[in-house]
mmJSON file of the N, C-alpha and C atoms, coordinates in Angstrom:
{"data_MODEL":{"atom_site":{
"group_PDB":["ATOM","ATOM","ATOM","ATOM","ATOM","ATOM","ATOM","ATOM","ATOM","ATOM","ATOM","ATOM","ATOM","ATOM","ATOM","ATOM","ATOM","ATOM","ATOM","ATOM","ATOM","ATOM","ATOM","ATOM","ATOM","ATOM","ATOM","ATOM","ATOM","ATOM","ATOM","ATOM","ATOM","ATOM","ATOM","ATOM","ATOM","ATOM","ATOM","ATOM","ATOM","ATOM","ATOM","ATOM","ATOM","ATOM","ATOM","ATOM","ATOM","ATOM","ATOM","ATOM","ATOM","ATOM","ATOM","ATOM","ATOM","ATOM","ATOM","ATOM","ATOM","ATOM","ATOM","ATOM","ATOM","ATOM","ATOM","ATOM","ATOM","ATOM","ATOM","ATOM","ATOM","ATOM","ATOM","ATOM","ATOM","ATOM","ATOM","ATOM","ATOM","ATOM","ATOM","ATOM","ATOM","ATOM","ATOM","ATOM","ATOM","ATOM","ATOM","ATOM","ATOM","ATOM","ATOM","ATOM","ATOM","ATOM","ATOM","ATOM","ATOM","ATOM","ATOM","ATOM","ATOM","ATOM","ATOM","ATOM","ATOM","ATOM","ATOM","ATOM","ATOM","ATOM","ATOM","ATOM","ATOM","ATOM","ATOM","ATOM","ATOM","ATOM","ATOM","ATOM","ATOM","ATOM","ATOM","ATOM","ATOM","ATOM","ATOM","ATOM","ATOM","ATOM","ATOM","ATOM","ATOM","ATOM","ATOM","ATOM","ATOM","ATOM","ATOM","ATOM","ATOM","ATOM","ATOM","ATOM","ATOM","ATOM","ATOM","ATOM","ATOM","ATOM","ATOM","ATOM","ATOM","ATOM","ATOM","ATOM","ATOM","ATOM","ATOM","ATOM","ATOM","ATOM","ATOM","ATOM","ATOM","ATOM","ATOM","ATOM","ATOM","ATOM","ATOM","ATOM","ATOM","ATOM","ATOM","ATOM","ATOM","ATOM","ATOM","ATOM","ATOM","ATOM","ATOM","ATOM","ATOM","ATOM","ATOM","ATOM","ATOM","ATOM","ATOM","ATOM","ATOM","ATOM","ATOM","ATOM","ATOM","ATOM","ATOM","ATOM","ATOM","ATOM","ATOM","ATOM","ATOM","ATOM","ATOM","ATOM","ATOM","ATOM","ATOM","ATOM","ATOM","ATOM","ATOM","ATOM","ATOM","ATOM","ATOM","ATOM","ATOM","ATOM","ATOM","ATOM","ATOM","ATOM","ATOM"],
"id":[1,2,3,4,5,6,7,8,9,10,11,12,13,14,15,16,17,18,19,20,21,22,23,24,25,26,27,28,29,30,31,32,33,34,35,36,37,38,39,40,41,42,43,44,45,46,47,48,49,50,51,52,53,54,55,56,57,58,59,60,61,62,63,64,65,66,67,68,69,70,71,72,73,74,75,76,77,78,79,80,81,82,83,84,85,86,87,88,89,90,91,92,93,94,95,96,97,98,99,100,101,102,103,104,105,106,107,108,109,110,111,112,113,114,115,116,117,118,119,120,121,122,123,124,125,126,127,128,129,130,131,132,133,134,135,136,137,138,139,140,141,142,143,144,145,146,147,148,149,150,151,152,153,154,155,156,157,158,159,160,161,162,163,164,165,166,167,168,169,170,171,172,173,174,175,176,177,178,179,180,181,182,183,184,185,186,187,188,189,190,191,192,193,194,195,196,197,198,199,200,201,202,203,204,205,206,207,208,209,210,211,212,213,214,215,216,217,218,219,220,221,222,223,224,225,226,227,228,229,230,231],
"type_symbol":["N","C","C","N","C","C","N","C","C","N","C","C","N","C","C","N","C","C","N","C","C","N","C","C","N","C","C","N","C","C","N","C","C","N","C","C","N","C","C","N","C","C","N","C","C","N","C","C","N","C","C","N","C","C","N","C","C","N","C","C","N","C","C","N","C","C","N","C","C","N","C","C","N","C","C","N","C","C","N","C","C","N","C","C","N","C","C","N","C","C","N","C","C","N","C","C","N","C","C","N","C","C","N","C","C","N","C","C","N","C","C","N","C","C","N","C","C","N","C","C","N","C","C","N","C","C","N","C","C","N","C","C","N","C","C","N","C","C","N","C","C","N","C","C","N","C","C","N","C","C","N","C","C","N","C","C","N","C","C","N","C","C","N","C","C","N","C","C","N","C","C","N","C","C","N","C","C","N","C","C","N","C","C","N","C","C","N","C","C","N","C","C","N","C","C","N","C","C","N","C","C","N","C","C","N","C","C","N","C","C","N","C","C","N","C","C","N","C","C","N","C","C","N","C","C","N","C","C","N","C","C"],
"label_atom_id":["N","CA","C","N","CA","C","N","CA","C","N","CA","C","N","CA","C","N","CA","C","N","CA","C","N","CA","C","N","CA","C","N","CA","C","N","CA","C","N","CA","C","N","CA","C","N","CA","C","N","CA","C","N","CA","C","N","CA","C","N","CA","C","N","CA","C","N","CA","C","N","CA","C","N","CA","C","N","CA","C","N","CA","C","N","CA","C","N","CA","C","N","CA","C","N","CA","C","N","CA","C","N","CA","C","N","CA","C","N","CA","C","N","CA","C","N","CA","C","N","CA","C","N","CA","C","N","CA","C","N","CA","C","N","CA","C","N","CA","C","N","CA","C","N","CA","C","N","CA","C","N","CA","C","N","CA","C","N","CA","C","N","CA","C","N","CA","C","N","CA","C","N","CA","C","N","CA","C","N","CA","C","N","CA","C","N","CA","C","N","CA","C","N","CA","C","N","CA","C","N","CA","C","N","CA","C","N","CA","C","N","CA","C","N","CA","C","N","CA","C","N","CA","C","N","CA","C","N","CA","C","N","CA","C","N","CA","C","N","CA","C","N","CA","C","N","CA","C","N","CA","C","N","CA","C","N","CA","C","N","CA","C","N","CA","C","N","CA","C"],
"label_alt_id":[null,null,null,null,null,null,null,null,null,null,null,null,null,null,null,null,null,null,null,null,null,null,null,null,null,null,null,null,null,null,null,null,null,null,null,null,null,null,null,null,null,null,null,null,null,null,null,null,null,null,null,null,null,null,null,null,null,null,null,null,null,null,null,null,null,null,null,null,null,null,null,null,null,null,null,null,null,null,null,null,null,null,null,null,null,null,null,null,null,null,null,null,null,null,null,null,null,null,null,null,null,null,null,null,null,null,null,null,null,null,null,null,null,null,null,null,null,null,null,null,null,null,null,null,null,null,null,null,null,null,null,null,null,null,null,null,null,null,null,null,null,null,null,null,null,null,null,null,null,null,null,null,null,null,null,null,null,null,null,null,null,null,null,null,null,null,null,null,null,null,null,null,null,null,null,null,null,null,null,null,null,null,null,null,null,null,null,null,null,null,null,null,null,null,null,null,null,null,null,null,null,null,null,null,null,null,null,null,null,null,null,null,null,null,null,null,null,null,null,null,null,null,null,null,null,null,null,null,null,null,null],
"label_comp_id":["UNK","UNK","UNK","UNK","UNK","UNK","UNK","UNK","UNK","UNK","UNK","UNK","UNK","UNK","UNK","UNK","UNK","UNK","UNK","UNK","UNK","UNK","UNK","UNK","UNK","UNK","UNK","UNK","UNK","UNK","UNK","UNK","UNK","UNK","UNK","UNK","UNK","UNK","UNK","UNK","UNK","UNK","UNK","UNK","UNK","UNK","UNK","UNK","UNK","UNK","UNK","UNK","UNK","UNK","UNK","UNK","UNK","UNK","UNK","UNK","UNK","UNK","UNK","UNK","UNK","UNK","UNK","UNK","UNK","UNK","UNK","UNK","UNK","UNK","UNK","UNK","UNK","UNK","UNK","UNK","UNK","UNK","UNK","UNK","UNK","UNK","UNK","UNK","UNK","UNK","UNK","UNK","UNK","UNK","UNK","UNK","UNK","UNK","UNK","UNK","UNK","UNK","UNK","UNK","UNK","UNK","UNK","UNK","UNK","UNK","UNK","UNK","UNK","UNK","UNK","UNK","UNK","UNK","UNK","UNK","UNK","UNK","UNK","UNK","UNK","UNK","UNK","UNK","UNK","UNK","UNK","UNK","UNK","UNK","UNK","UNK","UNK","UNK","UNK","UNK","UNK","UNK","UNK","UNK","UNK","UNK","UNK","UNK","UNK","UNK","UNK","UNK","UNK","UNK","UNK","UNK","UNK","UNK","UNK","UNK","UNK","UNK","UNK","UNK","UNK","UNK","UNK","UNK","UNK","UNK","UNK","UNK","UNK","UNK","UNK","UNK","UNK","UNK","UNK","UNK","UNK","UNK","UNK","UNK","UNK","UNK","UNK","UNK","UNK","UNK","UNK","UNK","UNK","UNK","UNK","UNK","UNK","UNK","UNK","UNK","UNK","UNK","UNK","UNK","UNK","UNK","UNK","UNK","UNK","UNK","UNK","UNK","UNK","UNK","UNK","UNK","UNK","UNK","UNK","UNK","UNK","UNK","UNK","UNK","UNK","UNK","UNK","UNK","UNK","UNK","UNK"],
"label_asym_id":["A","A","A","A","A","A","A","A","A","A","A","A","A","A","A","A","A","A","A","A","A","A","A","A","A","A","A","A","A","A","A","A","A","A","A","A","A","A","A","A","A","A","A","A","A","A","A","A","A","A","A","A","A","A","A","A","A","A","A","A","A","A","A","A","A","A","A","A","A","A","A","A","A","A","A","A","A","A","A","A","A","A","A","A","A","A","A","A","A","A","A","A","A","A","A","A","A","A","A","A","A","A","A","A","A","A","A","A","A","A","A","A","A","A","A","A","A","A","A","A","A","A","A","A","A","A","A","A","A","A","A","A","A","A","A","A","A","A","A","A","A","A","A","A","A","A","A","A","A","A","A","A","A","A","A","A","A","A","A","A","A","A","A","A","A","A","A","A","A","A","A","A","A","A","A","A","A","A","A","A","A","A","A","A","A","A","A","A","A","A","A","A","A","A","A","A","A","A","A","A","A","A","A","A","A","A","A","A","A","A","A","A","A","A","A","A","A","A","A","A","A","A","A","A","A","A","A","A","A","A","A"],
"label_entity_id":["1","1","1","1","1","1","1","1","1","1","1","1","1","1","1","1","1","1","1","1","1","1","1","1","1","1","1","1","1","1","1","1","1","1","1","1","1","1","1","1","1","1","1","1","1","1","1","1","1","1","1","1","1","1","1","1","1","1","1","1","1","1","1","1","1","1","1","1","1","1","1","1","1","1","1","1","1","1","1","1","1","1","1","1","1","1","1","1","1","1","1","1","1","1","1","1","1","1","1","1","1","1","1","1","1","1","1","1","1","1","1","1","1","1","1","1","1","1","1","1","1","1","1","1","1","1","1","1","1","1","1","1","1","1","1","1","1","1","1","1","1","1","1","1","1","1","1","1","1","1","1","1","1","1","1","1","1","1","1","1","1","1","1","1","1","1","1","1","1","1","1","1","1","1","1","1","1","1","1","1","1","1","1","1","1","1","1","1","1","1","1","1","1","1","1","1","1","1","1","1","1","1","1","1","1","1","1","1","1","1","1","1","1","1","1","1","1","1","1","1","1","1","1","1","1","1","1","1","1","1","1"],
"label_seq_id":[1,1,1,2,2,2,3,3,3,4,4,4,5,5,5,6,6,6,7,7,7,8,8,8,9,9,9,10,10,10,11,11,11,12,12,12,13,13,13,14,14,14,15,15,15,16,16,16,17,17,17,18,18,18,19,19,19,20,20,20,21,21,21,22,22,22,23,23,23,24,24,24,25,25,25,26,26,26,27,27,27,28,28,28,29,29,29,30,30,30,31,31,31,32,32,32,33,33,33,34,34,34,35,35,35,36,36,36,37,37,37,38,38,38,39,39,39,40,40,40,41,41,41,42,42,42,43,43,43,44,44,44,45,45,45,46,46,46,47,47,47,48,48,48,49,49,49,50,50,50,51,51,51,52,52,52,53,53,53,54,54,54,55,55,55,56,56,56,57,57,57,58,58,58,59,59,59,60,60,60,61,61,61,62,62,62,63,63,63,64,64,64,65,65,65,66,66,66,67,67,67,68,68,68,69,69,69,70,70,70,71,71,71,72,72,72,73,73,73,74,74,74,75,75,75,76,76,76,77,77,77],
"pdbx_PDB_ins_code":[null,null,null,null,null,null,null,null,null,null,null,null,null,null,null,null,null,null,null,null,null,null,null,null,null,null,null,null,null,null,null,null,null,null,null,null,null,null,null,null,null,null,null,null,null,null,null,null,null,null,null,null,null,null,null,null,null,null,null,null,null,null,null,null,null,null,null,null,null,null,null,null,null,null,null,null,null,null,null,null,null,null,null,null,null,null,null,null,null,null,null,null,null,null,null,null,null,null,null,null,null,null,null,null,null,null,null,null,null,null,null,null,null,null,null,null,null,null,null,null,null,null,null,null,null,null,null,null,null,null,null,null,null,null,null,null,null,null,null,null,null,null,null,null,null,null,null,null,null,null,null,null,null,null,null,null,null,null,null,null,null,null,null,null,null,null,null,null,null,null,null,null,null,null,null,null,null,null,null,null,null,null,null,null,null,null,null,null,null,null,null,null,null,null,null,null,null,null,null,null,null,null,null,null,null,null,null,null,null,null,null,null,null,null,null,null,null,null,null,null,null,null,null,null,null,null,null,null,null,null,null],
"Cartn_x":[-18.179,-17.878,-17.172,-15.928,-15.162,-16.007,-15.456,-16.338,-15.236,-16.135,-15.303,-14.984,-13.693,-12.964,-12.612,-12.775,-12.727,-11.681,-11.202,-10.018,-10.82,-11.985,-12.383,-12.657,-11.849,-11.563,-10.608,-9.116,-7.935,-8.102,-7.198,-6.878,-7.27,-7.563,-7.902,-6.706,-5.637,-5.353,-4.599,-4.801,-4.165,-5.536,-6.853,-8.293,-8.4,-7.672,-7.793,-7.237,-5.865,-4.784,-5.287,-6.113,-6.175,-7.277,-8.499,-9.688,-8.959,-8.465,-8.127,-6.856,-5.78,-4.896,-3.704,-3.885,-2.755,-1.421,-0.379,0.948,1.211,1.326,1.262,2.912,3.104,5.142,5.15,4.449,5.157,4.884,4.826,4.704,5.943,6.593,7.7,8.531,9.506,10.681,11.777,12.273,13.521,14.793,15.946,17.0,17.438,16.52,16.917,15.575,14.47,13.881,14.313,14.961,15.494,16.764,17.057,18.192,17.586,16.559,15.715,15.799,16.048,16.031,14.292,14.138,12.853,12.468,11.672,11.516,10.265,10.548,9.555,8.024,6.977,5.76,5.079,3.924,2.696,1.695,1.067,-0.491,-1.384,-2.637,-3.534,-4.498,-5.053,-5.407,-6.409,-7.566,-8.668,-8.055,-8.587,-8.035,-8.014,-9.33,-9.486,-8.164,-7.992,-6.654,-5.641,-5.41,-3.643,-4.058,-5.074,-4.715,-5.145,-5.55,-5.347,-3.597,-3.491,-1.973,-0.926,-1.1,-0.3,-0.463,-1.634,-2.054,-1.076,-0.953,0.325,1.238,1.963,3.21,4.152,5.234,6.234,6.648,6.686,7.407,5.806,5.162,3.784,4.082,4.891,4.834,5.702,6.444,7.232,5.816,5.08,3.716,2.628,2.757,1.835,2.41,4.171,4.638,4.444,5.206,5.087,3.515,2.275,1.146,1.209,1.373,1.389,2.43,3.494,4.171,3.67,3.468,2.342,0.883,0.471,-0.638,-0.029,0.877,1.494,1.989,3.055,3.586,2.236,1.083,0.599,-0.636,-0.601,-1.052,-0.235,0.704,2.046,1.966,1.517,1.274,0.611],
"Cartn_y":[-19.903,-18.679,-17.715,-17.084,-16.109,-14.927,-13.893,-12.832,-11.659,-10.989,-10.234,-8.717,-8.628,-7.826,-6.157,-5.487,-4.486,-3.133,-2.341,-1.345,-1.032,-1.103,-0.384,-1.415,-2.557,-3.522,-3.486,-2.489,-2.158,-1.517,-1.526,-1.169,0.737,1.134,2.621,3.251,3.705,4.337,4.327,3.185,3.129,3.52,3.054,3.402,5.096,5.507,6.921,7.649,7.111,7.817,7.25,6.602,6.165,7.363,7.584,8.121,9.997,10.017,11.389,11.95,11.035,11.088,11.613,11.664,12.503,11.338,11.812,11.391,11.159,9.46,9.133,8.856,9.869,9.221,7.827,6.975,5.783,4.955,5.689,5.011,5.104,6.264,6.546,5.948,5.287,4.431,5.362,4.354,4.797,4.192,4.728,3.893,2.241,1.778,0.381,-0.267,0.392,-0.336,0.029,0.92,0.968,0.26,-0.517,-1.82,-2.748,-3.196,-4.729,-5.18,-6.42,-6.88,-7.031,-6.724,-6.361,-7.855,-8.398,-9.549,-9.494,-9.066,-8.843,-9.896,-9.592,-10.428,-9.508,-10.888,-9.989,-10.01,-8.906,-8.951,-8.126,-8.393,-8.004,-6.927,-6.32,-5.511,-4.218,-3.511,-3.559,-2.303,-1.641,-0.628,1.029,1.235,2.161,2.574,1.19,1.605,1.995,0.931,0.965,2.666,3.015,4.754,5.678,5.532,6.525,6.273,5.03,5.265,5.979,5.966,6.677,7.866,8.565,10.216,10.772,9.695,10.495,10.153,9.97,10.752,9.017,9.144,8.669,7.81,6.445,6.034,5.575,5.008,4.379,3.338,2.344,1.227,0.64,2.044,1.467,2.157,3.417,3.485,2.241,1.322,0.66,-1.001,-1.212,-1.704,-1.641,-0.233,0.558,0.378,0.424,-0.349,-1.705,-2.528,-3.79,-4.422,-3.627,-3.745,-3.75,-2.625,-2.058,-2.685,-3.185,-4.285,-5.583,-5.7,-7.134,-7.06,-5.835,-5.408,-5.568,-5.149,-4.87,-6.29,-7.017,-8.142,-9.778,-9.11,-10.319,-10.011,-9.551,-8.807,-9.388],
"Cartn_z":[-0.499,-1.218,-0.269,-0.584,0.07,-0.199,1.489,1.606,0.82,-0.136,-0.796,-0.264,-0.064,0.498,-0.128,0.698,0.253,0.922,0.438,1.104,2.341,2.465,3.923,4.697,4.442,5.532,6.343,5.511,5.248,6.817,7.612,9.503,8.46,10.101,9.79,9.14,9.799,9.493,7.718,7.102,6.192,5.15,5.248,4.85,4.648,6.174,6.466,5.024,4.959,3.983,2.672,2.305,0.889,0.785,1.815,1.307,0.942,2.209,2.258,1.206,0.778,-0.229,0.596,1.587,3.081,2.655,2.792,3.025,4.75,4.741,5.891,6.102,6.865,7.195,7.449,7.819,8.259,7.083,5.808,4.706,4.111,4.113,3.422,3.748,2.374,2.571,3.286,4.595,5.112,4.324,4.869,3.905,3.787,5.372,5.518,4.368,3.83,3.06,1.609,1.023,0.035,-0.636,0.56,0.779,0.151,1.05,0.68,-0.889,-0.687,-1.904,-2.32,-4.223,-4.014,-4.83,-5.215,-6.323,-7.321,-8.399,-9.496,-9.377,-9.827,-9.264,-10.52,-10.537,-11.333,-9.949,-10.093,-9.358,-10.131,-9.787,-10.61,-9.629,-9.448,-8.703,-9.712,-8.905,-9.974,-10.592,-11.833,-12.449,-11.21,-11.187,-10.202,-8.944,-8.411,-7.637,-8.08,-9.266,-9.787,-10.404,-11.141,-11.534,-10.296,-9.379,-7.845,-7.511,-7.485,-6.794,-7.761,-9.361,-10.234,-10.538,-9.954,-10.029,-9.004,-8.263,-6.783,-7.438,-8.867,-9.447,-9.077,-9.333,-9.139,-8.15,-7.84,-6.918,-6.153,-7.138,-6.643,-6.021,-7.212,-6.726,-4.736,-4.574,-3.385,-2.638,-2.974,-1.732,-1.674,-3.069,-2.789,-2.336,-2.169,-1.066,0.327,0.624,1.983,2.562,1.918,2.556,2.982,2.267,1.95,3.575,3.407,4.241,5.962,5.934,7.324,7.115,6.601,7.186,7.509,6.494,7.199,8.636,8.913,10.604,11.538,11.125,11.646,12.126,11.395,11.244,12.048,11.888,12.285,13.88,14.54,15.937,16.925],
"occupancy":[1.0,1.0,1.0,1.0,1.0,1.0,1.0,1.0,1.0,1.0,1.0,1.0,1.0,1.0,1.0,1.0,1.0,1.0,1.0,1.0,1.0,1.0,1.0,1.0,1.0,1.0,1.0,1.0,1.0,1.0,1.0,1.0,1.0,1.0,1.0,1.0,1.0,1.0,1.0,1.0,1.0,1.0,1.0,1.0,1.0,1.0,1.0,1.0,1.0,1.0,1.0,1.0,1.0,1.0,1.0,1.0,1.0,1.0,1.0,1.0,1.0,1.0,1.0,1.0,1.0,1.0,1.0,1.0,1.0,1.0,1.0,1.0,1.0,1.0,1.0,1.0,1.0,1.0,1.0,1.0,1.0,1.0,1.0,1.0,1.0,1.0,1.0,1.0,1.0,1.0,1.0,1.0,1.0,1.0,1.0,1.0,1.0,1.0,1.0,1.0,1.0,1.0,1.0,1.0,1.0,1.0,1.0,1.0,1.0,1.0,1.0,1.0,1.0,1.0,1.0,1.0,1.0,1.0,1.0,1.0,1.0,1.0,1.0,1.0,1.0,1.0,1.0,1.0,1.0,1.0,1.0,1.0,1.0,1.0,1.0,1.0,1.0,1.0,1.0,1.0,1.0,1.0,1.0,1.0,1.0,1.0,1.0,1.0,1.0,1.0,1.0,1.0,1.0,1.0,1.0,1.0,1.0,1.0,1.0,1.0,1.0,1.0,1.0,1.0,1.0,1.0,1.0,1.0,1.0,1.0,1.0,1.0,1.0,1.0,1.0,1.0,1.0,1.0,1.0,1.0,1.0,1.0,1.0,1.0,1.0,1.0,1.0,1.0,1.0,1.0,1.0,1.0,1.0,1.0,1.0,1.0,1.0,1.0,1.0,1.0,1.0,1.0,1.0,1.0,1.0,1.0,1.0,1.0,1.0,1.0,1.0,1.0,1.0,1.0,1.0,1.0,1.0,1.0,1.0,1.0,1.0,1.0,1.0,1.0,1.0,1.0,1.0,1.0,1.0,1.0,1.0],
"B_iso_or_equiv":[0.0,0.0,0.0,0.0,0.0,0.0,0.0,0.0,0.0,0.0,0.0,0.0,0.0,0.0,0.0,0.0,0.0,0.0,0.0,0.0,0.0,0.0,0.0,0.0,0.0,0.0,0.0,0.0,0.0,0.0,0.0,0.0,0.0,0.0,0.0,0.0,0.0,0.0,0.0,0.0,0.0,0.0,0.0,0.0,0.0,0.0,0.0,0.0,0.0,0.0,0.0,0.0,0.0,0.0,0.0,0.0,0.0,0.0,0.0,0.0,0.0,0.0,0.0,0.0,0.0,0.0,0.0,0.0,0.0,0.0,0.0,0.0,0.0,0.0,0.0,0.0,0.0,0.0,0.0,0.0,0.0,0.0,0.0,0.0,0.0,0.0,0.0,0.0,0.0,0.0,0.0,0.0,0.0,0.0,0.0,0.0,0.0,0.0,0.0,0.0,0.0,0.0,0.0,0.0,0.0,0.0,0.0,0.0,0.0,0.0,0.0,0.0,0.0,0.0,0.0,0.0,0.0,0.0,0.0,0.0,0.0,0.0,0.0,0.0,0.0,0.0,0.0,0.0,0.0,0.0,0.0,0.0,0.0,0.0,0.0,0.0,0.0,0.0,0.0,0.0,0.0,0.0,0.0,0.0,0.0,0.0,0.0,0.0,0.0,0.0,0.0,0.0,0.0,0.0,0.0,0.0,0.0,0.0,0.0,0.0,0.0,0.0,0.0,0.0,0.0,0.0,0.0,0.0,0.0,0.0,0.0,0.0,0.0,0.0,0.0,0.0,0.0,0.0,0.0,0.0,0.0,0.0,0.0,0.0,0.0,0.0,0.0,0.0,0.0,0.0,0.0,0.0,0.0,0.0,0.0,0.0,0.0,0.0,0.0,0.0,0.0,0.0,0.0,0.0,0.0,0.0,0.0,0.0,0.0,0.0,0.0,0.0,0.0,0.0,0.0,0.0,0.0,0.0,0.0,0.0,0.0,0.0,0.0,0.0,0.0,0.0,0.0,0.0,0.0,0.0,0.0],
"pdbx_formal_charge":[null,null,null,null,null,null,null,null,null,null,null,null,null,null,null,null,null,null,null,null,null,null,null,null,null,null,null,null,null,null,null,null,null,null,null,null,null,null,null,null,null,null,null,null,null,null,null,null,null,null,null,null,null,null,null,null,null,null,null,null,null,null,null,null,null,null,null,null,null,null,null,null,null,null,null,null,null,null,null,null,null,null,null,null,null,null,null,null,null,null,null,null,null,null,null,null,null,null,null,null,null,null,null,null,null,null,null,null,null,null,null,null,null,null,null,null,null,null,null,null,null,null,null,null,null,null,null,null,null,null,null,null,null,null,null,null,null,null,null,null,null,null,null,null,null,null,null,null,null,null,null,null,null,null,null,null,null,null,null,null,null,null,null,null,null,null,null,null,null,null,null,null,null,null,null,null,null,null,null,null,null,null,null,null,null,null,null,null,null,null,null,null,null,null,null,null,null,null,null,null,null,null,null,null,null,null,null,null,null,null,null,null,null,null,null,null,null,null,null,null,null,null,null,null,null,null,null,null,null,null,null],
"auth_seq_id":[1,1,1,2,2,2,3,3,3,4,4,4,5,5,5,6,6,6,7,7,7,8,8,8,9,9,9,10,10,10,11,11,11,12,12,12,13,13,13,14,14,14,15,15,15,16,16,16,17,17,17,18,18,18,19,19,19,20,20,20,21,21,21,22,22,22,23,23,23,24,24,24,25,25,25,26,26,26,27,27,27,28,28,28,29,29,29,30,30,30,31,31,31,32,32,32,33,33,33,34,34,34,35,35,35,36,36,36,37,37,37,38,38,38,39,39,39,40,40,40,41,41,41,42,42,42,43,43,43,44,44,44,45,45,45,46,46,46,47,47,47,48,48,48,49,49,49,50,50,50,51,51,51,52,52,52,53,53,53,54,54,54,55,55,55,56,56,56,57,57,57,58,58,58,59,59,59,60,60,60,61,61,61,62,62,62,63,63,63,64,64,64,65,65,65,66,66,66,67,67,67,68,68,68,69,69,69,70,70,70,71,71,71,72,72,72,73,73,73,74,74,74,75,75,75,76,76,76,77,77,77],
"auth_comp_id":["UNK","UNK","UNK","UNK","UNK","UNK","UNK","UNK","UNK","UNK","UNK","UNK","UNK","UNK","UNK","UNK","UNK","UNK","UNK","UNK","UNK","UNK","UNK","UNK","UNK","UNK","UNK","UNK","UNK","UNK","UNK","UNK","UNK","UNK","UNK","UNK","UNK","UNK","UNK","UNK","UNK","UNK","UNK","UNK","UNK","UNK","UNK","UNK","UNK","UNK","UNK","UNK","UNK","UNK","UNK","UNK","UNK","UNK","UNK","UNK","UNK","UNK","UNK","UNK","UNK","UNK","UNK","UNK","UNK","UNK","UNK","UNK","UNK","UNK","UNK","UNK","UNK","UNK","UNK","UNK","UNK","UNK","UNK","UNK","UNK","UNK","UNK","UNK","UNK","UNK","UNK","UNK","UNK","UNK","UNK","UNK","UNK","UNK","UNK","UNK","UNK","UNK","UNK","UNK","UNK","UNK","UNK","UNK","UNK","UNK","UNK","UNK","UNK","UNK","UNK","UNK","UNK","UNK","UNK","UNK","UNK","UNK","UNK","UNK","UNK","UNK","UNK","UNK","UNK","UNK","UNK","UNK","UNK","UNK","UNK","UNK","UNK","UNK","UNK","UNK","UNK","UNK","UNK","UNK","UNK","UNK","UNK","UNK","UNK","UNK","UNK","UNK","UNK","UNK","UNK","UNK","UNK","UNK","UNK","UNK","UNK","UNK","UNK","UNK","UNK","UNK","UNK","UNK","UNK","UNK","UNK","UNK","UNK","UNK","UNK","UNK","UNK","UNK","UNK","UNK","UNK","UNK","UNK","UNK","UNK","UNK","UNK","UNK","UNK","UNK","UNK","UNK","UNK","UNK","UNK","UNK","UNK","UNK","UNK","UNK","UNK","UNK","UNK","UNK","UNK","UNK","UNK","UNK","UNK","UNK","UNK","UNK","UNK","UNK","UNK","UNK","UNK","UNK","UNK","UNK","UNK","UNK","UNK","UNK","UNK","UNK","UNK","UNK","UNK","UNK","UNK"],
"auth_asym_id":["A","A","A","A","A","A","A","A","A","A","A","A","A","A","A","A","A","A","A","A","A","A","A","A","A","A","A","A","A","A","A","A","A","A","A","A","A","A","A","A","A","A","A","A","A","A","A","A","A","A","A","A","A","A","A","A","A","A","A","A","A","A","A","A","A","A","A","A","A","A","A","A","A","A","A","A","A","A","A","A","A","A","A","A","A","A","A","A","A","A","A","A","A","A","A","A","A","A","A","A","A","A","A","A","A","A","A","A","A","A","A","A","A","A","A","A","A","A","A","A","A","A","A","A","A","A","A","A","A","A","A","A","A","A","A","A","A","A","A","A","A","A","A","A","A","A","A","A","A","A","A","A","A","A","A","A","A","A","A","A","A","A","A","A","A","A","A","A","A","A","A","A","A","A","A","A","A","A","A","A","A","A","A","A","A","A","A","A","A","A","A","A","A","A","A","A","A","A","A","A","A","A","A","A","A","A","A","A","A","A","A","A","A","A","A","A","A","A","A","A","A","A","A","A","A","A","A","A","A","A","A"],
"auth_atom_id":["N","CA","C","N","CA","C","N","CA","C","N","CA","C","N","CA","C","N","CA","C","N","CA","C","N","CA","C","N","CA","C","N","CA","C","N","CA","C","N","CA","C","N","CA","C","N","CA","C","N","CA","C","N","CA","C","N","CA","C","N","CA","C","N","CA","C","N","CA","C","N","CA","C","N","CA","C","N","CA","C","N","CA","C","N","CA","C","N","CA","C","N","CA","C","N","CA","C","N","CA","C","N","CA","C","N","CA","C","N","CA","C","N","CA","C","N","CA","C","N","CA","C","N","CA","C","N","CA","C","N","CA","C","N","CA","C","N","CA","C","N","CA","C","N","CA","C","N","CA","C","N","CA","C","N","CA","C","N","CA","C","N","CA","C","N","CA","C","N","CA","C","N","CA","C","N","CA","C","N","CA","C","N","CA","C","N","CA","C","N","CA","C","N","CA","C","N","CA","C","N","CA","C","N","CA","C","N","CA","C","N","CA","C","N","CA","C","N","CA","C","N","CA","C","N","CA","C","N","CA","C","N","CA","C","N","CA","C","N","CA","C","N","CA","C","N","CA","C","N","CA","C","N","CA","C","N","CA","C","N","CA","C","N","CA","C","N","CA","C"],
"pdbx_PDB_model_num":[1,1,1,1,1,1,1,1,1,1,1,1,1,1,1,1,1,1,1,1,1,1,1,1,1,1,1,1,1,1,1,1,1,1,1,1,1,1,1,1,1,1,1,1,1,1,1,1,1,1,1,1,1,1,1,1,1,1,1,1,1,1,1,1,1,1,1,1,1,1,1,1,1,1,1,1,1,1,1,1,1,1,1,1,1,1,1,1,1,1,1,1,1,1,1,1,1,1,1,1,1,1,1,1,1,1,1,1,1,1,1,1,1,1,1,1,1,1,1,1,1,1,1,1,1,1,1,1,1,1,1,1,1,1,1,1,1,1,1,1,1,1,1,1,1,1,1,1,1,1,1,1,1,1,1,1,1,1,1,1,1,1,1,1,1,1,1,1,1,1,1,1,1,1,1,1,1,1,1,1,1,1,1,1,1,1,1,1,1,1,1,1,1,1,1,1,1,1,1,1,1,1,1,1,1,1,1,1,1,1,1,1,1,1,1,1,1,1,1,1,1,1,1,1,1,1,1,1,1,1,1]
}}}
C-alpha cells in the first residue's frame, strides 16, 4: 500500500506559499515560460485545491503549473 501524500510533503517553501496564500516570484511566469509549448491533460486533483487555486482569480492554471514546475527543478537536482 502507497503512503498517502499530502501538500505538506510539498519542499517548504512552496507548503509555505500555499498555507500563507503569499505570491511567491519564482512562481510567476517569465516570458521564456509563456513560450513553452503547453499540452492539454486531464488530472484529477481533490476539490478543495482546484477551488483555493481559483479564489486567486485568473491564470490558476499556469500557478498551478509554475508549482509543478519548481518541484520538479527542484527534485531533478
Amino acid at each position: 500500500m502507497k503512503k498517502k501524500i499530502s501538500y505538506k510533503d510539498a519542499p517548504a517553501d512552496i507548503r509555505e506559499a500555499i498555507e500563507t496564500g503569499e505570491v511567491v516570484m519564482d512562481l510567476i511566469p517569465g516570458p521564456d515560460q509563456l513560450i513553452r509549448k503547453k499540452k492539454p491533460i486531464t488530472i484529477r486533483v481533490d476539490d478543495d485545491v482546484l477551488n483555493w487555486f481559483k479564489t486567486l482569480g485568473k491564470g490558476y492554471q499556469t500557478r498551478i503549473n509554475a508549482i509543478l514546475r519548481s518541484y520538479m527543478q527542484t527534485h531533478q537536482k
